[in-house]
C-alpha positions in Angstrom: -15.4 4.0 9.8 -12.3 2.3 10.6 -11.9 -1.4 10.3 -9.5 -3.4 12.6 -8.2 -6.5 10.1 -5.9 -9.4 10.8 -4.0 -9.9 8.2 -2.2 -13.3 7.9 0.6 -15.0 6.1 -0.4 -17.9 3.6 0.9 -20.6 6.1 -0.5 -19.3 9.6 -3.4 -22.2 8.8 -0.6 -24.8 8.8 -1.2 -27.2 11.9 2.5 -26.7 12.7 2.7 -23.0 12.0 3.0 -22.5 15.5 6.3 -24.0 15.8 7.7 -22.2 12.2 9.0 -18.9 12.0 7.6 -18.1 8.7 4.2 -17.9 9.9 2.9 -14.4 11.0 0.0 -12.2 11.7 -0.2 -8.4 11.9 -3.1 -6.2 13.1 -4.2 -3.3 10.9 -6.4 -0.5 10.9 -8.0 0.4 7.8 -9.9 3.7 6.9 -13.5 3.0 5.0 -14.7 5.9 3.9 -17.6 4.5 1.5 -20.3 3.4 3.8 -23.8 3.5 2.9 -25.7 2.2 6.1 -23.7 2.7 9.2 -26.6 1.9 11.8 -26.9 -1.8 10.2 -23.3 -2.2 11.6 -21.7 -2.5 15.2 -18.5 -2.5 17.0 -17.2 -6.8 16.9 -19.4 -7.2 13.3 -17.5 -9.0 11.3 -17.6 -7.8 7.7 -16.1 -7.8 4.1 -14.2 -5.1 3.0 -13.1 -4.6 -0.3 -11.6 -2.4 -3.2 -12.1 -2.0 -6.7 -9.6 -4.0 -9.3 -8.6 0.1 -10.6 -8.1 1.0 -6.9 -5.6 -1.6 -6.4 -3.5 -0.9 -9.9 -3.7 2.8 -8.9 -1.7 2.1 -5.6 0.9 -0.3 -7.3 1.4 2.4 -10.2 2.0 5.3 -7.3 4.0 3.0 -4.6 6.2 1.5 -7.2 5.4 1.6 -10.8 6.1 5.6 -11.1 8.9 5.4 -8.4 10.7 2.6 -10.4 10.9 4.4 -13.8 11.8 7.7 -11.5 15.2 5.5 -10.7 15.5 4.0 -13.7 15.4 7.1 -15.7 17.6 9.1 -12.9 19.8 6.4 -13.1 20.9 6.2 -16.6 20.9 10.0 -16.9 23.5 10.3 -13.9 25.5 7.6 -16.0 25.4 9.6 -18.9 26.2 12.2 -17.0 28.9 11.6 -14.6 30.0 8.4 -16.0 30.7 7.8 -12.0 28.3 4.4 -10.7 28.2 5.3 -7.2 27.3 8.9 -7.7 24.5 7.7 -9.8 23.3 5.4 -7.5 23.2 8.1 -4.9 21.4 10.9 -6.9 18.6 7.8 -8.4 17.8 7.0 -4.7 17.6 10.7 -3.7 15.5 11.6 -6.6 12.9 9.6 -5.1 12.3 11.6 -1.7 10.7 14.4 -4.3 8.3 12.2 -5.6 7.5 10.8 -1.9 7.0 13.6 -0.7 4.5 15.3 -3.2 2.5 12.2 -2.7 2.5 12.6 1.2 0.9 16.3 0.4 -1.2 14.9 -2.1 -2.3 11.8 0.3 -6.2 13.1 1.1 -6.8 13.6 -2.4 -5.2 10.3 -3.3 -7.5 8.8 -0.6 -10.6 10.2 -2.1 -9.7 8.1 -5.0 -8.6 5.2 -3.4 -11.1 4.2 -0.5 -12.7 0.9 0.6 -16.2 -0.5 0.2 -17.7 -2.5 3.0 -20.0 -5.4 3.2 -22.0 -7.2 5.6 -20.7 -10.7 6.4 -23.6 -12.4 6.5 
């Protein structure tokens, strides 16, 4: 089931947000894949969709926990290494299009793991 969501800044409830460029609101799409009772539910319903406290640390350990020590740990090799900054700089920011990329091929098994729970707004 896919899940159309407005997502908000924290100010677009100001009463003068519509005059501040800070505010904003995007539309999203979002894939649930865990749903138990599908006839209960109709297109304009609106409803709660949620994910687990593990899901979420799961996403911020792959999208930039793992990817930060990848740099990190490139980075002061290269230094070691070449003893040359921009070189370094260069190889710790390529080294991450390897780890990108294995979890682009990895991404349905990663969304196995990682899926969204709905629930009715009642």
């Amino acid at each position: 089931m896919q899940v159309r969501i407005l997502q908000t800044s924290a100010c677009a409830a100001c009463k003068v947000a519509g005059h501040c460029n800070a505010s904003e609101s995007k539309e999203k799409i979002v894939d649930v894949l865990n749903v138990n009772d599908i006839s209960t539910l109709k297109v304009g319903d609106h409803v709660i969709v949620t994910a687990s406290h593990d899901v979420a640390k799961r996403a911020l350990l792959l999208g930039f926990g793992i990817p930060f020590l990848v740099l990190v740990t490139v980075l002061l090799i290269m230094l070691k290494v070449f003893s040359n900054e921009g070189l370094a700089a260069i190889t710790a920011l390529l080294s991450l299009i390897p780890y990108y990329w294995v979890l682009y091929l990895m991404r349905d098994k990663i969304q196995k793991k990682m899926s969204f729970f709905i629930e009715r707004n009642n």
